[in-house]
C-alpha positions in Angstrom: -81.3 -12.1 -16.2 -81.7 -9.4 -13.7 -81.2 -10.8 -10.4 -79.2 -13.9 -9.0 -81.5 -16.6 -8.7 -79.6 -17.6 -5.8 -79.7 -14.5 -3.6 -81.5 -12.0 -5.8 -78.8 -9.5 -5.8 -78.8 -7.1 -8.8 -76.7 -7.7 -12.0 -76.1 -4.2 -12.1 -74.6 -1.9 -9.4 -76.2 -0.2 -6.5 -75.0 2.8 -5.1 -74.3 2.6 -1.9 -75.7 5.8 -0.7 -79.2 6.1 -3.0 -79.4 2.8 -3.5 -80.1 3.4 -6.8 -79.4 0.2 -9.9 -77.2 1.7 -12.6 -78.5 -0.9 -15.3 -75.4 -0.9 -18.2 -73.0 -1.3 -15.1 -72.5 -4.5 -14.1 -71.8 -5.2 -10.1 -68.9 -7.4 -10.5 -67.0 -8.8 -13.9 -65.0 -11.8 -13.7 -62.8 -12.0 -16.5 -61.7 -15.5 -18.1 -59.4 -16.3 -20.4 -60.2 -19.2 -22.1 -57.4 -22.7 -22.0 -58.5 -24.3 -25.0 -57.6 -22.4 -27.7 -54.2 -21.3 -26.0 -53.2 -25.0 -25.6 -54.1 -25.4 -29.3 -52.1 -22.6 -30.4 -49.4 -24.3 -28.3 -48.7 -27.7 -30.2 -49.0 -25.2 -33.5 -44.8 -24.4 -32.6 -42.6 -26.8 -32.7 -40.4 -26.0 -30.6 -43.3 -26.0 -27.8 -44.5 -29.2 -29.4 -41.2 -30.6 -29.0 -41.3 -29.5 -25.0 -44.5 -30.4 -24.7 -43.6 -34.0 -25.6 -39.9 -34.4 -23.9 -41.5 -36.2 -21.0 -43.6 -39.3 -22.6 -40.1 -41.0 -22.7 -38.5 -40.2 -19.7 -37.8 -43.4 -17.8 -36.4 -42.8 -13.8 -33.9 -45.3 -13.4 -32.5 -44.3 -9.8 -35.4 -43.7 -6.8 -34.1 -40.0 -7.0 -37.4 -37.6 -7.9 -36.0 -34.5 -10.1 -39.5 -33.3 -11.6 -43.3 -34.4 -10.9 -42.7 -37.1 -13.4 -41.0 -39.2 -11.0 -43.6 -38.9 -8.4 -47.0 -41.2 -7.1 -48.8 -39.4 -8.1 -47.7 -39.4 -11.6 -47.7 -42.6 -11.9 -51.1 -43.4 -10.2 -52.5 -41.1 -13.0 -50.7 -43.5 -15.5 -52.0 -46.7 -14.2 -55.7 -45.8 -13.7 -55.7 -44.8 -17.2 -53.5 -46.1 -19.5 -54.5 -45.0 -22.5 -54.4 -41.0 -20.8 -50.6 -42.1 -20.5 -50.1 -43.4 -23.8 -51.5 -40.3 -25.5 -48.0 -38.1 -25.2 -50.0 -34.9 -26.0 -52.1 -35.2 -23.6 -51.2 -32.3 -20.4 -51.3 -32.5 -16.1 -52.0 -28.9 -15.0 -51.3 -27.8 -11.3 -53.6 -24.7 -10.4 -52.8 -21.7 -8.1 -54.2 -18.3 -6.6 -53.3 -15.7 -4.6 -54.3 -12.4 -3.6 -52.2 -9.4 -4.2 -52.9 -5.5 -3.8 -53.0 -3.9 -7.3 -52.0 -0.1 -6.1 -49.0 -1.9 -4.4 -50.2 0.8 -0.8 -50.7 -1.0 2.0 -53.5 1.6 3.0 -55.3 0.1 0.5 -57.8 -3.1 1.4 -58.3 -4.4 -2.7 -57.4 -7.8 -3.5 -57.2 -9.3 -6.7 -56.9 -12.8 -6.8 -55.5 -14.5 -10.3 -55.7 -17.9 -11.2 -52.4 -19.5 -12.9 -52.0 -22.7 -14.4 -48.7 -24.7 -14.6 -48.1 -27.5 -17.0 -45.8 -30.2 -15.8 -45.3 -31.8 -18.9 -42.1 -29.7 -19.4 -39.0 -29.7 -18.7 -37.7 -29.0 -15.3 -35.5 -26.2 -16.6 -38.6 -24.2 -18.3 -41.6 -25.7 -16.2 -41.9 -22.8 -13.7 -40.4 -20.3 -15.7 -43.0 -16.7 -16.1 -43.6 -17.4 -19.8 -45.2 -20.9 -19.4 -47.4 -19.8 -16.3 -50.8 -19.3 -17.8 -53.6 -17.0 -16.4 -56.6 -18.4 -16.5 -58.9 -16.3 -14.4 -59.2 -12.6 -13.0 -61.2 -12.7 -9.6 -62.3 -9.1 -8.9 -61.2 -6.9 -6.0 -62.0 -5.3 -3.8 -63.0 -8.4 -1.2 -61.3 -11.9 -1.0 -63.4 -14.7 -2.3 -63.2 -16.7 0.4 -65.2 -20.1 0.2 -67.0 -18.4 -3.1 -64.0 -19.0 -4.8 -65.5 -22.6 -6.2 -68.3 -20.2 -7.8 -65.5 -18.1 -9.3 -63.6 -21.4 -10.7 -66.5 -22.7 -13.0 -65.3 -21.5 -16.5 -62.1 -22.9 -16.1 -63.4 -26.3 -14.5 -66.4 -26.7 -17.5 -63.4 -25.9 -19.8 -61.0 -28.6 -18.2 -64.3 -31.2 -17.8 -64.4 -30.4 -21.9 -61.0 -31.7 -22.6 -61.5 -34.8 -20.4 -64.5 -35.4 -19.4 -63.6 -38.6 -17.3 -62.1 -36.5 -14.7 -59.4 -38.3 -12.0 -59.9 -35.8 -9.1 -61.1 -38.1 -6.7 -58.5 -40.9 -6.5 -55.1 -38.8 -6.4 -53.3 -39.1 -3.5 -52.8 -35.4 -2.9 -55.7 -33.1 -4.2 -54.8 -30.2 -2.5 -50.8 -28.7 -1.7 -49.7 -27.5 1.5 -47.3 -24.2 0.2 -43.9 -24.7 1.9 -43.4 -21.2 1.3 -46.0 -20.0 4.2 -45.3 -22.8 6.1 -41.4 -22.0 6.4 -42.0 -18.6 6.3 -44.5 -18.1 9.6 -42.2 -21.5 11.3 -39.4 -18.9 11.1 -41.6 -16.0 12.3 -42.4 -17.6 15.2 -39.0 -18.9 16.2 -37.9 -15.4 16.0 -40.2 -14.1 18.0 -40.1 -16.5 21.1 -36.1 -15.9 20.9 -36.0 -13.2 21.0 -39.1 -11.8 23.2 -41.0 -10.0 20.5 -43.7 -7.8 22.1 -46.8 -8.7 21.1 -45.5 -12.1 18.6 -44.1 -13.5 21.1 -45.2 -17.1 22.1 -44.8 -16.3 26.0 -47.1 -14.0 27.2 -49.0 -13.7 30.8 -51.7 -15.5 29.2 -49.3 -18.3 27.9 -47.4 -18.7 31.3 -51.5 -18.9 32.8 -51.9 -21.6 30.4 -48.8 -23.2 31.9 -50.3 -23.0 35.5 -53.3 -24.8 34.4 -51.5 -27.6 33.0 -49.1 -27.6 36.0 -46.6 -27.2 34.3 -45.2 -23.6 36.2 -45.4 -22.8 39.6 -45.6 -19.3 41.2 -47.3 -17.1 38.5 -48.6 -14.2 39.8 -51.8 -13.2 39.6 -54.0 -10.0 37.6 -53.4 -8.0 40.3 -49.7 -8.5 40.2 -49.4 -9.1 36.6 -48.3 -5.3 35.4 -45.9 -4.2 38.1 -44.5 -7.2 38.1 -41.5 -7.8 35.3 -41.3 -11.7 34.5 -38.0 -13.7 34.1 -37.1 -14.2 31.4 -37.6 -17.9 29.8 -34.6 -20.4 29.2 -35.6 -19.9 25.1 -35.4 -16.2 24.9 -32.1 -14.3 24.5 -30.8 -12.1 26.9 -30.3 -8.2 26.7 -26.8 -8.7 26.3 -27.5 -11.4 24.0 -29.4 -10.0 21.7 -27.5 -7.3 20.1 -24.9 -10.2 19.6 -27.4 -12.3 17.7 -28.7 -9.3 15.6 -25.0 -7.4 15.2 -24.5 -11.3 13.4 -27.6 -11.0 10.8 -26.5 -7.5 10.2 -22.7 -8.1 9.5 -23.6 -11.0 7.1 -22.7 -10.8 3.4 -23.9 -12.7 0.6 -22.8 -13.6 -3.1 -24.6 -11.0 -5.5 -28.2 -12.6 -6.0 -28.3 -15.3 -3.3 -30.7 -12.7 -1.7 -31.9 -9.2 -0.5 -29.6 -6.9 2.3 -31.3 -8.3 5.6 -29.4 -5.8 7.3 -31.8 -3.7 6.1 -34.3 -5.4 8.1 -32.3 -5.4 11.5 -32.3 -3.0 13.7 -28.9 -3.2 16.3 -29.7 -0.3 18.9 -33.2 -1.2 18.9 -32.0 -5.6 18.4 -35.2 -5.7 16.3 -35.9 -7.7 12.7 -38.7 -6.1 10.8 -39.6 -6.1 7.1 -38.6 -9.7 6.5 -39.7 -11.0 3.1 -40.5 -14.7 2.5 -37.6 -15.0 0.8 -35.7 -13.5 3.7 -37.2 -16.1 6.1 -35.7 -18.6 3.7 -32.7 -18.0 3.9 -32.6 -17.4 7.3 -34.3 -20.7 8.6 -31.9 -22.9 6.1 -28.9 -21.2 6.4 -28.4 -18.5 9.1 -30.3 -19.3 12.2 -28.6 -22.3 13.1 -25.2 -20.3 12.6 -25.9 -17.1 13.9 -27.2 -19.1 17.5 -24.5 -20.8 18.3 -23.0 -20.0 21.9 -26.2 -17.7 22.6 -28.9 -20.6 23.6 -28.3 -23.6 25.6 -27.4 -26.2 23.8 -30.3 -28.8 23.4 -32.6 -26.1 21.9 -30.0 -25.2 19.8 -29.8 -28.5 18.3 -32.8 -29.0 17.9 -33.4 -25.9 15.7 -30.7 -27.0 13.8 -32.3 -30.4 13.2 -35.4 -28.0 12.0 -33.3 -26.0 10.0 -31.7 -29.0 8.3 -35.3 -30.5 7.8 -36.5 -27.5 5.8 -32.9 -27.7 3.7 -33.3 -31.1 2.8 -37.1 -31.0 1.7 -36.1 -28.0 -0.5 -33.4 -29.7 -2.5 -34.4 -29.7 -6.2 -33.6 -33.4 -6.2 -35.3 -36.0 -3.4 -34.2 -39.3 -2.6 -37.6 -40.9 -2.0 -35.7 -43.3 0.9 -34.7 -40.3 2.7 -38.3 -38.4 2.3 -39.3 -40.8 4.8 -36.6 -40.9 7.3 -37.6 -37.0 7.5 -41.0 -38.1 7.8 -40.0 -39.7 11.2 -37.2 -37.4 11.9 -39.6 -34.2 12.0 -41.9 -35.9 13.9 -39.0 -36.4 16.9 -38.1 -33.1 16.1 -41.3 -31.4 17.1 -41.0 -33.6 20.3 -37.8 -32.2 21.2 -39.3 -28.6 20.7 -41.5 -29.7 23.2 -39.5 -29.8 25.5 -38.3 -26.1 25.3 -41.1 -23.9 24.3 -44.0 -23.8 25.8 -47.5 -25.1 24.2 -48.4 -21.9 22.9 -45.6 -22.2 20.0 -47.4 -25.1 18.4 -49.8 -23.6 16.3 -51.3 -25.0 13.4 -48.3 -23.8 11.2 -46.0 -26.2 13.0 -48.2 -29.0 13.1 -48.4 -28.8 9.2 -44.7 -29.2 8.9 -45.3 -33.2 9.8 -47.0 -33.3 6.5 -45.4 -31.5 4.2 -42.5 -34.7 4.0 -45.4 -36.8 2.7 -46.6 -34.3 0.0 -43.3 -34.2 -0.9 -43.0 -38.1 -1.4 -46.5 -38.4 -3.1 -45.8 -34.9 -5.6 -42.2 -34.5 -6.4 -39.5 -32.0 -5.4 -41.1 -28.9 -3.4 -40.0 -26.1 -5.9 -42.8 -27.3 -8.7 -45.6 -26.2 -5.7 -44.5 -23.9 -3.9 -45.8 -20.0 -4.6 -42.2 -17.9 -5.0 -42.8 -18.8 -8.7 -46.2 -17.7 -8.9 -45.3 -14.5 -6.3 -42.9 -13.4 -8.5 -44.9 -13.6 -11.6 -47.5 -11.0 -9.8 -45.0 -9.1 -9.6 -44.7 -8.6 -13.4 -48.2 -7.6 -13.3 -48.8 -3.7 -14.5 -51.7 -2.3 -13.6 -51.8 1.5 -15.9 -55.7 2.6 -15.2 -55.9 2.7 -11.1 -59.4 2.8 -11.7 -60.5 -0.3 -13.6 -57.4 -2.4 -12.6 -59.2 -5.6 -13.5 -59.6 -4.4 -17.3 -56.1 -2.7 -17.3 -54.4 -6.2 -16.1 -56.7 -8.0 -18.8 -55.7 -5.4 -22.0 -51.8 -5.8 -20.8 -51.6 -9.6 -20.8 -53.9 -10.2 -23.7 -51.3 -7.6 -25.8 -48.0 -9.7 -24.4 -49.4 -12.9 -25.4 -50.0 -12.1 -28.8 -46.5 -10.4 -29.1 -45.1 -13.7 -27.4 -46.9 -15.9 -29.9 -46.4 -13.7 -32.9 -42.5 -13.8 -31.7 -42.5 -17.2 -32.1 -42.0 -16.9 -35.8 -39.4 -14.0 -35.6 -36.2 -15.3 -35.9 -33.4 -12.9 -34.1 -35.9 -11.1 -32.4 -36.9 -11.2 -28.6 -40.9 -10.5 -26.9 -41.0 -6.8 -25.5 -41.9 -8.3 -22.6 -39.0 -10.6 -22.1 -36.7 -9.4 -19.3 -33.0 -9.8 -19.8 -31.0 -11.5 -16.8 -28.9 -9.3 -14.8 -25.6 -10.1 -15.6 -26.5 -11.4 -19.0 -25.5 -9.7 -22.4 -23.3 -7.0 -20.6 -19.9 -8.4 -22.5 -17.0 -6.2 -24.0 -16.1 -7.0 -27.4 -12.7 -5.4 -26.5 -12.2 -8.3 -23.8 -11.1 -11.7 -24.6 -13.9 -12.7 -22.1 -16.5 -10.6 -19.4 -17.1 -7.0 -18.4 -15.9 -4.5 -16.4 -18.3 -3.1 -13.6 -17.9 0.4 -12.1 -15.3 3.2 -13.5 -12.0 2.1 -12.9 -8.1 4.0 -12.7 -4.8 3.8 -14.7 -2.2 2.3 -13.1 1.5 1.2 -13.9 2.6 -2.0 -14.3 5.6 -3.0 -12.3 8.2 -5.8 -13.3 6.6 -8.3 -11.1 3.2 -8.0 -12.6 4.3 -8.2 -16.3 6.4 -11.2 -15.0 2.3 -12.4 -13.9 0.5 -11.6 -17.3 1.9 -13.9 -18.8 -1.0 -15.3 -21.0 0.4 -18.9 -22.3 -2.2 -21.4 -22.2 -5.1 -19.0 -22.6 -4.5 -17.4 -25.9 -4.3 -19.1 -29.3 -1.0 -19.9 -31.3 -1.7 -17.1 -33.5 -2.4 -14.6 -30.9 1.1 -15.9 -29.5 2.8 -14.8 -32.9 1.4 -11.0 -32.1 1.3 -10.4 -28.6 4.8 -9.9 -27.3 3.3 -8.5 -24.2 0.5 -6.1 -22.7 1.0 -2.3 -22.2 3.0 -0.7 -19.1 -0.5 1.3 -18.8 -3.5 -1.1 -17.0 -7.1 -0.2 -15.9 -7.7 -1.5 -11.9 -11.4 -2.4 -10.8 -13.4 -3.1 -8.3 -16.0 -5.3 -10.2 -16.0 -7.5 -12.9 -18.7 -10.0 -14.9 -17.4 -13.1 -16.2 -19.8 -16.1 -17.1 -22.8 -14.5 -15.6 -21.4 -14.6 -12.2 -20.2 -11.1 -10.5 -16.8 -10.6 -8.9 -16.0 -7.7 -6.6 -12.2 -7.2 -4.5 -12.1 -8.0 -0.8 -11.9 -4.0 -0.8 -15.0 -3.1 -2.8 -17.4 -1.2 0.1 -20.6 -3.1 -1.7 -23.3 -5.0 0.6 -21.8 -8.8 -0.7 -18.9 -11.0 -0.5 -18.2 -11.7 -4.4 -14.7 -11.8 -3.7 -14.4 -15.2 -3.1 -12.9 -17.9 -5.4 -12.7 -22.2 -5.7 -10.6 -23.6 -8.6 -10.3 -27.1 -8.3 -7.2 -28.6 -9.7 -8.2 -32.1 -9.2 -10.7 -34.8 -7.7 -9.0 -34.2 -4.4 -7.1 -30.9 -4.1 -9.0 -27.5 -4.2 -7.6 -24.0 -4.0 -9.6 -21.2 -2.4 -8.6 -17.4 -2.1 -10.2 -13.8 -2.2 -9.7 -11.6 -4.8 -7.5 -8.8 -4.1 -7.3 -7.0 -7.3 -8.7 -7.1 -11.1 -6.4 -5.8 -13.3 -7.6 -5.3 -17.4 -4.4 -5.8 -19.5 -4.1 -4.1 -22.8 -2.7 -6.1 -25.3 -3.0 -3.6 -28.4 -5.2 -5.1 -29.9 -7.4 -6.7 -27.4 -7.7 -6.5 -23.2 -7.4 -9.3 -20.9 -8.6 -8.9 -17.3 -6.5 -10.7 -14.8 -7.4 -11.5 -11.0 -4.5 -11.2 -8.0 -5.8 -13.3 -5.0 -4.7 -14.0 -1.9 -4.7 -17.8 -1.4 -5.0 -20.0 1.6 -2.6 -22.5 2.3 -4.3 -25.7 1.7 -1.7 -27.7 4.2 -1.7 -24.7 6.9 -4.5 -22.6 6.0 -2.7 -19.5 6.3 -2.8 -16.4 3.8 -0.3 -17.1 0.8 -0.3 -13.1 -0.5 -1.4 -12.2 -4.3 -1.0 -13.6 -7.0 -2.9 -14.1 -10.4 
């Protein structure tokens, strides 16, 4: 075959400037890796076996949805065909696709768009994790596919009508997934912009505030004539100039614990009380845990409530477990919401984005918890994508995944010995053998141990009888740091001059009394024959919450 028998377009490519077919190159290649024999080599471990198969058992006895298991949808699949249930073996895929720029240069218009399959029948721990994420498909750059994408999707739906060819498509309750992601991510976008009077994002423009006239719903806007030497009040919604660098100075000044999420002081700008370069992640954050927060005394109060109650919607649908009675109250509660919203910014806000937040509480009630659907799993996973030939990135994405699946199945029968493509956690497997427990970060200093201290180090209750017998005490001579690891969490003193708040601590002696304090200093003891690192706090007073100076 030649020609499409569709549109007649070459099989082969054209240049674009002769017009001349280069037969032996084809015009577009759409690689696909086939499901079958992958899911077959699958059930041949038995550890993925075992995985595979933890769910046929699993029974929910509380109306509390941790995993898609748990959901309508799950169990409409199960009753309209029992004998699909019965069969433990037998896998639920969810299907996703997104477009991403291989050179990573925003100058650059190519989109690749790969196709990832998830299988749900594991466990929540290791369901969305990179090595179970399966790509299925390859749709070439350098142009979206748009609504061709069903064209592009064939060889992975003939494969999928092969394993079951009674398919169940058409009576689910939820074909298709609204990502929470986007959704929260452009909701966020556009309540910083109307805030905060973004040029050109903003929801109040001349042509809004027209809009406003027409519904009668403003009085006294001038006309074209009028328009550009005229400088409009400012609306009841938007901060100040004095405001603003308050609101911005308290996104910048914000500290986080180490991995919680990226520097957005990067992204402010104080003399110019701009945000730019937000990631999605960013937005997260922001519209669950700081907006609210970083509001308060700067916007009248209503509004201010009411993005709270927004903020606390998006909180409680992102929980990674779901109480299926309070899905619904949100149902109704966003709904009120929105009408509240209403009554502080104008129509122009209430795009489609903000309409689809009504729905998303339903998908959430039919599907199970939000984090198996949305795409930060699947974003980060094209992350991990290496493209080495710049000019055939297609076949250079294809060679590199095809080589790390067959070192991650051949590793399967290695005992002792991890994928080269497996990716060590940050603060994992950096321990000191010569410290009972954790590691040091950053190059620390001697310094002498006074009376007091040694009084401190005292070590009874940590160490073993027999160490007891040897230790008679640590050395005059200790190392101070900044840092330390300990349980793969990272600690840093109130002092350290690093962009989070790791300093703080929470032991909790009891059901009912809890002890919180910042680390002051960490000491490293040396005990001869081993080193012990201590921390000295500054706790609060739990009766009058004032400072109680350091102690270990």
């Amino acid at each position: 075959m030649q020609n499409c028998p569709e549109c007649n377009a070459s099989r082969w490519y054209v240049n674009p400037r002769t017009n001349e077919i280069n037969k032996g190159v084809l015009a577009k290649v759409l690689r696909y890796f086939p499901i079958i024999p992958r899911i077959q080599r699958m059930f041949l471990s038995a550890s993925n076996s075992e995985l595979l198969n933890s769910l046929s058992t699993h029974h929910n006895q509380d109306v509390m949805m941790r995993h898609p298991v748990d959901s309508i949808q799950w169990r409409t699949v199960d009753q309209k065909w029992p004998s699909f249930a019965f069969e433990p073996r037998n896998l639920r895929f969810g299907l996703a696709t997104d477009g991403f720029n291989p050179y990573k240069n925003l100058s650059s218009t190519h989109s690749i768009w790969p196709v990832i399959l998830v299988i749900y029948n594991l466990p929540p721990n290791v369901c969305m994790s990179q090595k179970n994420l399966m790509l299925s498909l390859l749709i070439p750059s350098p142009k979206q596919p748009r609504n061709d994408i069903d064209m592009y999707l064939e060889p992975l739906i003939d494969d999928l009508k092969e394993l079951w060819s009674n398919g169940g498509g058409d009576v689910l309750p939820l074909r298709h997934n609204l990502d929470v992601m986007h959704i929260e991510k452009n909701v966020c976008k556009s309540v910083l912009a109307t805030i905060l009077d973004v040029n050109g994002k903003s929801k109040i423009d001349n042509e809004s505030r027209r809009d406003l006239e027409l519904l009668e719903l403003m009085e006294d806007v001038p006309n074209d004539e009028k328009r550009d030497k005229l400088e409009l009040p400012s609306a009841p919604y938007t901060l100040t100039k004095v405001k603003k660098p308050k609101f911005c100075g308290k996104l910048y000044f914000q500290r986080f614990p180490d991995g919680y999420c990226s520097n957005i002081a990067n992204c402010v700008k104080l003399q110019q009380c701009k945000i730019q370069g937000l990631k999605s992640h960013d937005h997260h954050v922001l519209m669950q845990q700081l907006l609210s927060v970083a509001l308060k005394g700067l916007l009248p109060e209503g509004l201010r409530k009411t993005i709270w109650r927004l903020s606390s919607f998006f909180n409680e649908l992102c929980q990674r477990v779901l109480d299926k009675k309070r899905l619904e109250e949100l149902e109704d509660e966003i709904v009120l919401t929105l009408c509240l919203l209403e009554r502080y910014f104008p129509p122009s806000f209430f795009d489609i984005m903000i309409h689809l937040t009504i729905h998303i509480g339903r998908e959430a009630k039919l599907c199970g918890p939000v984090h198996f659907r949305w795409m930060y799993p699947f974003k980060r996973y094209l992350r991990t994508i290496y493209v080495k030939n710049h000019a055939r990135p297609e076949g250079s994405i294809a060679e590199n995944y095809l080589a790390d699946e067959c070192l991650r199945f051949c590793g399967q029968y290695m005992k002792q010995v991890d994928a080269i493509s497996s990716r060590r956690k940050r603060n994992e497997g950096v321990d000191d053998e010569t410290i009972v427990e954790g590691s040091t970060l950053l190059k620390g200093r001697s310094v002498i141990l006074s009376d007091s201290i040694m009084c401190e180090a005292n070590v009874e209750g940590i160490l073993s009888d027999t160490l007891k017998l040897l230790v008679k005490g640590p050395r005059f001579y200790a190392m101070l740091h900044i840092g330390f690891i300990i349980h793969r969490k990272r600690f840093y003193t109130v002092d350290a001059k690093v962009s989070t708040t790791d300093y703080g601590v929470h032991i909790e002696a009891d059901s009912s009394l809890n002890y919180y304090g910042v680390i002051r200093d960490i000491l490293v003891l040396d005990f001869y024959t081993f080193r012990l690192a201590i921390f000295r706090c500054d706790w609060a007073n739990i009766v009058s919450g004032k400072r109680r100076m350091g102690s270990p």
